[in-house]
C-alpha positions in Angstrom: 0.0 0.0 0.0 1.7 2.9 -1.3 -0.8 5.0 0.0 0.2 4.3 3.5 4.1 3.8 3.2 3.7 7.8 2.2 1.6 8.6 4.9 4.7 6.6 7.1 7.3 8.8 6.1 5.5 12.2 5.7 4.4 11.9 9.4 8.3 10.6 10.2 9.4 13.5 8.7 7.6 15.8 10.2 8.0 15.0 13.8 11.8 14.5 12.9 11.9 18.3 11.7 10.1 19.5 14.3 11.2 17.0 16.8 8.5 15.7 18.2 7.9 12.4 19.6 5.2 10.2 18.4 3.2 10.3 21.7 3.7 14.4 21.5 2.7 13.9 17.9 -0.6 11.8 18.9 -1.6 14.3 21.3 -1.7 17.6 19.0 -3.7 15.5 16.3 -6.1 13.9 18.9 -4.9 10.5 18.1 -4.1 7.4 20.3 -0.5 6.6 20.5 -1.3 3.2 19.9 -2.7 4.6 16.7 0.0 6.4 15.8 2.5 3.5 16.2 0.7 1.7 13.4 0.3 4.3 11.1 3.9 5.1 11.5 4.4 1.0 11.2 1.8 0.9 8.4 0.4 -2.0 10.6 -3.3 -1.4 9.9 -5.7 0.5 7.5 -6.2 4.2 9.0 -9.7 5.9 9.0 -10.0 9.0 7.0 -11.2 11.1 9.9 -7.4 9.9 11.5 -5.9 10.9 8.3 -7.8 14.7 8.6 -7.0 15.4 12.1 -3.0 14.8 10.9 -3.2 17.2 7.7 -4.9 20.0 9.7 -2.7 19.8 12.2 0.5 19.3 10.0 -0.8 21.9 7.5 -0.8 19.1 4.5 -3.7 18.0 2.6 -5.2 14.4 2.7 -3.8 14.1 -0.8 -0.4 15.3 -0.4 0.0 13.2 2.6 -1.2 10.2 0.8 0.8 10.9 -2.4 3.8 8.4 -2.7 5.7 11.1 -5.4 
């Protein structure tokens, strides 16, 4: 899943620049740190209201989050 291997690394990235953790990452998107280890593991399918609460807060769009480029 493409889809989600981009999601992976956009959300890697971004806590790398901005060095965050995951769990300080979970908690400004409202997201369960369990949740946020699987995304990050691409262990599961994630919901699109999961996906929206990450864009708004990184200030991506659902699409550019889920493009692979």
């Amino acid at each position: 899943m493409p889809e989600l291997e981009a999601l992976s690394k956009k959300i890697l990235k971004f806590r790398h620049e901005h060095r965050e953790s995951q769990l300080e990452f979970a908690e400004h998107c409202d997201i369960s740190h369990y949740t946020m280890s699987s995304i990050e593991n691409v262990a599961d399918d994630v919901k699109v209201s999961t996906v929206q609460k990450i864009a708004a807060y990184t200030g991506m769009t659902v699409s550019e989050l889920l493009d692979p480029e």
